[in-house]
C-alpha positions in Angstrom: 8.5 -54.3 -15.9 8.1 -50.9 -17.7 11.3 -48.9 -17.7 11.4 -45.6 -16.3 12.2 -42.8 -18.1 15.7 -39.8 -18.0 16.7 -36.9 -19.4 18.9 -37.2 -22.0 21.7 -35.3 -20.5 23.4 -34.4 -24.4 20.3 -33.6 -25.8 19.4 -30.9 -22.9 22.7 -29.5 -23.4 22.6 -28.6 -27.0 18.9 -26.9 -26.0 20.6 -25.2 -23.1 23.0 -23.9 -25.6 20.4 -23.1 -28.6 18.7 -21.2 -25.7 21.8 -19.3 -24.5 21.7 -18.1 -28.3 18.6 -17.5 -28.3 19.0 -15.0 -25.3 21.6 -13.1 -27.5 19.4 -12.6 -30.6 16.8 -11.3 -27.9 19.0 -8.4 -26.6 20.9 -7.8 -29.9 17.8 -7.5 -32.0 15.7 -5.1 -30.3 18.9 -3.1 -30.1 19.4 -3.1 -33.5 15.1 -1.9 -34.0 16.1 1.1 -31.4 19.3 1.9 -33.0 17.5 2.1 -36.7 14.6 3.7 -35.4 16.6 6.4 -33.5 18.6 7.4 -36.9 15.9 7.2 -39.7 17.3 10.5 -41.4 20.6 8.3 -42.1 21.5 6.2 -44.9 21.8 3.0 -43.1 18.5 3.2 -41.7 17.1 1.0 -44.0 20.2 -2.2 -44.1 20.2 -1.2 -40.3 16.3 -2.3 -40.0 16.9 -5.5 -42.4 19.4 -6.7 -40.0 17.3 -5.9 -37.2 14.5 -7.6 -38.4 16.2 -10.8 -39.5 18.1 -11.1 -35.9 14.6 -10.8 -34.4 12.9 -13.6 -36.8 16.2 -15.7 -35.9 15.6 -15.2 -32.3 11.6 -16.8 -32.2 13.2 -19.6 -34.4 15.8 -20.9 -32.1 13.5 -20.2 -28.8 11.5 -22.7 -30.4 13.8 -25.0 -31.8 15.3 -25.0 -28.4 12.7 -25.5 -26.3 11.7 -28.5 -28.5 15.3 -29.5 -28.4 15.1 -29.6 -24.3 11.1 -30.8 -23.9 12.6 -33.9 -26.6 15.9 -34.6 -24.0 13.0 -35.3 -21.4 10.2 -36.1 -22.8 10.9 -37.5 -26.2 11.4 -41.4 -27.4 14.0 -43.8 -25.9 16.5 -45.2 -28.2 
């Protein structure tokens, strides 16, 4: 008989967790962008858009490593 298949219950939480990460670097980048773009006669303009545009690379990185994270917790092989 073929054995059904669960969600792995610590798996999906370390993806819940990636993901609740993931929401942070989504607010906290584009408010960085704003903030730079707002004060481009400064001299942190520049360091200010680096950062920015680091935490927003960071942020499509971990949504996908955390939705792969949580589609492997249900979806993924059985030990």
């Amino acid at each position: 008989m073929e054995e059904t298949k669960h969600t792995d219950k610590e798996v999906l939480m370390k993806g819940v967790k990636i993901m609740l990460l993931t929401a942070v670097l989504m607010f906290l980048g584009p408010t960085l962008f704003y903030i730079g773009m707002n004060n481009q006669e400064k001299a942190l303009f520049i360091p200010i858009m680096v950062v920015a545009s680091i935490v927003l690379v960071l942020a499509l990185y971990f949504m996908y490593k955390g939705l792969k994270t949580i589609m492997n917790s249900m979806f993924g092989p059985k030990k």
